[in-house]
C-alpha positions as a Markdown table, in Angstrom:
| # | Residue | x | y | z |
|---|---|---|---|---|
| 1 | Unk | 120.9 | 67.4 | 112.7 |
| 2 | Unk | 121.4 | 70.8 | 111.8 |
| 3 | Unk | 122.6 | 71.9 | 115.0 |
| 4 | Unk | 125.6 | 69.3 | 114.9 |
| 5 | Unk | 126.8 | 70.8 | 110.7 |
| 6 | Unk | 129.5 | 73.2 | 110.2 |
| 7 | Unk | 128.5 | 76.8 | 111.0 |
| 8 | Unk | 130.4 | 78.5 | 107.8 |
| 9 | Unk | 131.3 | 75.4 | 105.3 |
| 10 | Unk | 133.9 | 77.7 | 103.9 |
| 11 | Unk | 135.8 | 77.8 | 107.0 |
| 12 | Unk | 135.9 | 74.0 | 107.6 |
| 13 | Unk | 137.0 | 73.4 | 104.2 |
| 14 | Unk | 140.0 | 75.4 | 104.9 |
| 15 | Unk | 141.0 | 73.1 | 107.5 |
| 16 | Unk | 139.6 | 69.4 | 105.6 |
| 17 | Unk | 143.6 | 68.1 | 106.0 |
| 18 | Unk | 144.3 | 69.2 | 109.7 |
| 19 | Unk | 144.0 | 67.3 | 112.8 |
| 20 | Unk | 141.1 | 68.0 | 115.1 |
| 21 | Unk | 141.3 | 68.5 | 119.1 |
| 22 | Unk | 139.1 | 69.2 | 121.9 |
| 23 | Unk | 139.9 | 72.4 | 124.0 |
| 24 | Unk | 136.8 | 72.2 | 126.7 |
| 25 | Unk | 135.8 | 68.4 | 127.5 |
| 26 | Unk | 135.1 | 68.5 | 130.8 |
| 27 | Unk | 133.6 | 67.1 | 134.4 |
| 28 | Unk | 131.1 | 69.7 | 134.7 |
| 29 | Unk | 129.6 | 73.0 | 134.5 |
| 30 | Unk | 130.0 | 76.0 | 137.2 |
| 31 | Unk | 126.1 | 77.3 | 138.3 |
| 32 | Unk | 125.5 | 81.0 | 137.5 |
| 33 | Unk | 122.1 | 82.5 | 138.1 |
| 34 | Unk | 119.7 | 81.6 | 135.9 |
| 35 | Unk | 121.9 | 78.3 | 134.8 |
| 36 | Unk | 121.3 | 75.4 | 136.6 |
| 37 | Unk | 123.4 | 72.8 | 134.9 |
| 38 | Unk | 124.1 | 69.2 | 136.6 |
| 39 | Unk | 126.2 | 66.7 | 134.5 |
| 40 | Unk | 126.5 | 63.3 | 134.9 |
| 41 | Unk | 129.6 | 61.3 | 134.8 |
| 42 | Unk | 128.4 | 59.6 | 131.9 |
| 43 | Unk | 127.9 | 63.2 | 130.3 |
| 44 | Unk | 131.6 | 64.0 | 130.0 |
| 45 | Unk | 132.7 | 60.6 | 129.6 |
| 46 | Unk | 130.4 | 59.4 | 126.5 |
| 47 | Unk | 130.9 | 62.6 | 125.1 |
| 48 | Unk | 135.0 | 62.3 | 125.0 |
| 49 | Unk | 134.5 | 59.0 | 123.7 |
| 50 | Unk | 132.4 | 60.3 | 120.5 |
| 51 | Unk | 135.1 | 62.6 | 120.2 |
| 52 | Unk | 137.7 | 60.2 | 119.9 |
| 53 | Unk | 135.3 | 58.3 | 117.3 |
| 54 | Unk | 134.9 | 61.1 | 115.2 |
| 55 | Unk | 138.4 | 61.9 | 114.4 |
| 56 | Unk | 140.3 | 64.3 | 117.2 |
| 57 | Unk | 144.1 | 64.2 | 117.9 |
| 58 | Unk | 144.0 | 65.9 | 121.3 |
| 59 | Unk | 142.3 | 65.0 | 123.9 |
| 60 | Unk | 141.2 | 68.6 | 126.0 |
| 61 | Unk | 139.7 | 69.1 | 129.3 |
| 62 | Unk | 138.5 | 72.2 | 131.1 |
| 63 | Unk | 139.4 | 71.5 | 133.8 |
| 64 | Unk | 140.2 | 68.0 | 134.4 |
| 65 | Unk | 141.9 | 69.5 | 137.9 |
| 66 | Unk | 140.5 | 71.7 | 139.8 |
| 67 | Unk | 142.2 | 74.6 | 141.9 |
| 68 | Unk | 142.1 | 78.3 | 143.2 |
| 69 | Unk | 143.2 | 81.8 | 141.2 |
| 70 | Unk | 145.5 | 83.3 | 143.7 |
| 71 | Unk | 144.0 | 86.8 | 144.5 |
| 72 | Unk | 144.3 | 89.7 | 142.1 |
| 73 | Unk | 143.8 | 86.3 | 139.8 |
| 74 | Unk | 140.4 | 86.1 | 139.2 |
| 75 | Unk | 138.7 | 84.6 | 136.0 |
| 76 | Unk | 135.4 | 86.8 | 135.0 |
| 77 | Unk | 132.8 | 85.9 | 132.5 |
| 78 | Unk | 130.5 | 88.8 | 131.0 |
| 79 | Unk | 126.9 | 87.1 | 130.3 |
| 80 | Unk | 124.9 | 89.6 | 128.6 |
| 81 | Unk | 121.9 | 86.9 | 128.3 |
| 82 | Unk | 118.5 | 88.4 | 130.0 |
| 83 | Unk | 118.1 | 87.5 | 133.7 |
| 84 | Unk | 115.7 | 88.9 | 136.3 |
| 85 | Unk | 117.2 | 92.2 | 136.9 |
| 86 | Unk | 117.2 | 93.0 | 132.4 |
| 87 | Unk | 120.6 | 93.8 | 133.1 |
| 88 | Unk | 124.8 | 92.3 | 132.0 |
| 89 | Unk | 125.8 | 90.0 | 135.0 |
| 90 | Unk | 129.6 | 89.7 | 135.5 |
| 91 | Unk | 130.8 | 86.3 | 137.4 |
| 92 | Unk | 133.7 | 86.2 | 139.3 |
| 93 | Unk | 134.8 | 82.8 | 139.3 |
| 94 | Unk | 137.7 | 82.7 | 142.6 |
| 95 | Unk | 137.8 | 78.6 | 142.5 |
| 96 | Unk | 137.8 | 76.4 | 139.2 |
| 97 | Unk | 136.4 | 73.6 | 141.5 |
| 98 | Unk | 132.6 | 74.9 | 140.5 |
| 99 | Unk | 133.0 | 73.1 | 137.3 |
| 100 | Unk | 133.1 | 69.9 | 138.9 |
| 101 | Unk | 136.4 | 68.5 | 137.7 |
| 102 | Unk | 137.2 | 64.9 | 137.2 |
| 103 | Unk | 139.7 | 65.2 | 140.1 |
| 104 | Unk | 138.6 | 68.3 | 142.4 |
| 105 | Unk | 140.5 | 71.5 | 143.8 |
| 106 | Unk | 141.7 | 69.3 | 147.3 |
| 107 | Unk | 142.3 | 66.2 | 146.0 |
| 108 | Unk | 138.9 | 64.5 | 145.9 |
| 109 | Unk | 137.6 | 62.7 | 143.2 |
| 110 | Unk | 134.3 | 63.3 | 141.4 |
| 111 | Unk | 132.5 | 60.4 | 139.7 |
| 112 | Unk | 133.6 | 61.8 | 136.2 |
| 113 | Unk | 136.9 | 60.9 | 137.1 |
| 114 | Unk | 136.2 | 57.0 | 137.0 |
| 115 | Unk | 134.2 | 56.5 | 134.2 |
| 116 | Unk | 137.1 | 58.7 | 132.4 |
| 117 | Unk | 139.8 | 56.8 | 133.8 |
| 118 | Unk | 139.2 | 53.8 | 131.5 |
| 119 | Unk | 138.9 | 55.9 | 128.5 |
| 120 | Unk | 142.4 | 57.9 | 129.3 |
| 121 | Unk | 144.3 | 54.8 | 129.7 |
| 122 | Unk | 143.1 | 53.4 | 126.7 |
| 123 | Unk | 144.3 | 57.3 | 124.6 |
| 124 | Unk | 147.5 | 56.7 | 126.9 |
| 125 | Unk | 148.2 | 53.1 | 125.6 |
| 126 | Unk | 146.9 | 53.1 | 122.0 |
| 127 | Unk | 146.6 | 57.3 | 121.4 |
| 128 | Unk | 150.2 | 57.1 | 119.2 |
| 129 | Unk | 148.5 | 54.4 | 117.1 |
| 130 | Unk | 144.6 | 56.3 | 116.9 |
| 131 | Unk | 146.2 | 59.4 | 115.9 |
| 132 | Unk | 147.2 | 59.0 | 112.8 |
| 133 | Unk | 143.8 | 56.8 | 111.5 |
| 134 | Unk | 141.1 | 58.4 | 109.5 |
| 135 | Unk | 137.4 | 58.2 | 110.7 |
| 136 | Unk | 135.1 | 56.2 | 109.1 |
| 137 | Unk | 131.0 | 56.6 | 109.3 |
| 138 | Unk | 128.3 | 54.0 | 108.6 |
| 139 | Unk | 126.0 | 55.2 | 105.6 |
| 140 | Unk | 123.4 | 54.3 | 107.7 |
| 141 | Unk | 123.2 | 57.2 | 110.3 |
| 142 | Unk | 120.7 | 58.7 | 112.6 |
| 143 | Unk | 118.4 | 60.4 | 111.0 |
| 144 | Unk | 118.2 | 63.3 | 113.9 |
| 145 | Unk | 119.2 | 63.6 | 117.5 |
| 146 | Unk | 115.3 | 62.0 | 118.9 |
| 147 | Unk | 116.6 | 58.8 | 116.8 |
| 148 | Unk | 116.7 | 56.4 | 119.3 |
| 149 | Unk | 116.8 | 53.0 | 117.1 |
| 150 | Unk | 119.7 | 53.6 | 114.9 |
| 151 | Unk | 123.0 | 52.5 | 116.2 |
| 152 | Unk | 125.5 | 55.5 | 116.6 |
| 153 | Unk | 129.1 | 54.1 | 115.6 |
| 154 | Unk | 132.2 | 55.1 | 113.8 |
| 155 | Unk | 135.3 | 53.6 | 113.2 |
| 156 | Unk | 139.2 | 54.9 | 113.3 |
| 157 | Unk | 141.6 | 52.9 | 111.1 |
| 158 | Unk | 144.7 | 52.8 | 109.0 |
| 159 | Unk | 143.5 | 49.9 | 106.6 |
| 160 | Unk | 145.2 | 47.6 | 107.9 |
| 161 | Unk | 143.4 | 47.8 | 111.8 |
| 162 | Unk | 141.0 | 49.7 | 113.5 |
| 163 | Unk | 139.4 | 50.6 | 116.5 |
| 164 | Unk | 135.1 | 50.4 | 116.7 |
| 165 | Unk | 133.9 | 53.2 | 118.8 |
| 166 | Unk | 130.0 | 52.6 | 120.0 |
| 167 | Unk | 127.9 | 54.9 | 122.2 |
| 168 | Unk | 124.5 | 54.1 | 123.1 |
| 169 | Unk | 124.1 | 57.0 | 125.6 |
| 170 | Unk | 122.3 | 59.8 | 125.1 |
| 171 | Unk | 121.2 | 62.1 | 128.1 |
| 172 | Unk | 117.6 | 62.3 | 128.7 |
| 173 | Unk | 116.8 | 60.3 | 125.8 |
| 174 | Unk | 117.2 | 56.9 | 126.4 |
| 175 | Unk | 118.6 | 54.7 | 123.3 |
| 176 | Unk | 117.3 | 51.1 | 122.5 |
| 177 | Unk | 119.4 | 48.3 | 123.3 |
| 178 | Unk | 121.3 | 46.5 | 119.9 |
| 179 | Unk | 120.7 | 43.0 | 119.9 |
| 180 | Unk | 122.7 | 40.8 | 118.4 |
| 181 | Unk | 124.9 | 43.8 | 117.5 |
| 182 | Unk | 128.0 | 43.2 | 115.0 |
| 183 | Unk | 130.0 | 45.7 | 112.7 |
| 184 | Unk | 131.4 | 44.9 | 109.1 |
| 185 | Unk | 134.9 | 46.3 | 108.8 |
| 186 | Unk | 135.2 | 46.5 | 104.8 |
| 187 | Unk | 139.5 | 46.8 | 104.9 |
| 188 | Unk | 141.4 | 46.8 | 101.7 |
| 189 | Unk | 142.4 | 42.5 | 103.4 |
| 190 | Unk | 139.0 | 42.1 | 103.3 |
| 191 | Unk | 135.9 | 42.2 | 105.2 |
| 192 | Unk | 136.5 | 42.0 | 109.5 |
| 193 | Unk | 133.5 | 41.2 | 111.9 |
| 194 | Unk | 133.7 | 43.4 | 114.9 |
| 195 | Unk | 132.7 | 41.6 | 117.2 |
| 196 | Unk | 133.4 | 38.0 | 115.9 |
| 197 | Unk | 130.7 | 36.7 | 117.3 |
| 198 | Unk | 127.4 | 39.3 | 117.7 |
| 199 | Unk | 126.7 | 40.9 | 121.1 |
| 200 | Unk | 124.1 | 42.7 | 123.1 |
| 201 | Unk | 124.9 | 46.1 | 123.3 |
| 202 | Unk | 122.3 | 47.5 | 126.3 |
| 203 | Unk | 120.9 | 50.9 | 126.6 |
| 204 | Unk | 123.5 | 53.5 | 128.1 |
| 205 | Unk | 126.5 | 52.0 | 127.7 |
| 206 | Unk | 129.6 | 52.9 | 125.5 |
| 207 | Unk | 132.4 | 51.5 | 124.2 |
| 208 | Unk | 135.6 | 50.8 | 121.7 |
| 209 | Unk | 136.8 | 47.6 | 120.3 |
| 210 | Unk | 140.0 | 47.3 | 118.8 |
């Protein structure tokens, strides 16, 4: 899990007792020569949800709408990374709708924007109440990201509720359904079963319980 740690632990200490937000969440990716990126619905929307899980405030996307730069407007992106002619390639990106928004540049809406519709009503209902709740982990984690058995799960809560977010989704590495599945709250009330009564959880899906 390397990959996933802080890059400079002196940095993040800094910051231990300030919110966290996402700036980039998004629908997509725009295609650029030698990147070839196609994202599922389930991409953005399981990865927003872990998000949520783990603790943000803010909610970000790029771009959750898309739409045209007027000319004389254009965004460009240097990418110095070797391609086939060994030299800097500069993009010129005229319409934002080549990263695949949830809701595209005319109107139309992509498949990200469904599976993401659930997931913004329930920030829009209950994101005053999240907000202020701590994250809590399970000490039993997974080990790395090919660990497909252990369930991934966090909770949000104030002590006195909480909100249960579960993703078993993991792109090109399918995770193993959770019978019987069941999560012990330990509050300072005492100990709260969610669910009340265990559940299957099946392979690919994602979800919170409050």
């Amino acid at each position: 899990m390397g990959d996933l740690q802080p890059k400079n632990a002196v940095y993040n200490t800094k910051y231990t007792d300030f919110p966290f937000l996402t700036a980039e969440m998004g629908g997509g990716m725009a295609i650029a020569y030698h990147r070839r990126p196609i994202m599922y619905a389930d991409d953005s929307t399981a990865a927003a949800l872990v998000k949520l899980g783990s603790g943000i405030t803010g909610l970000g996307y790029y771009m959750y709408h898309g739409g045209t730069n007027p000319d004389g407007l254009t965004l460009s992106a240097r990418d110095a990374i070797a391609n086939p002619t060994g030299r800097a390639i500069t993009i010129w990106r005229r319409s934002l709708t080549t990263f695949r928004p949830p809701w595209g540049n005319f109107g139309q809406f992509h498949p990200s924007f469904f599976t993401m519709k659930a997931l913004n009503l329930f920030v829009d209902e209950f994101g005053s109440q999240l907000a202020p709740m701590a994250a809590y982990f399970p000490a039993q984690r997974p080990t790395s990201t090919q660990d497909v058995s252990t369930p991934r799960v966090a909770a949000r809560s104030d002590g006195k509720s909480a909100f249960v977010f579960i993703n078993n989704y993991e792109r090109n590495y399918p995770l193993d359904e959770h019978k019987d599945f069941q999560v012990s709250l330990q509050l300072p009330s005492g100990t709260v079963l969610v669910p009340e009564t265990p559940t299957d959880i099946p392979s690919g899906t994602y979800t919170i319980w409050p």
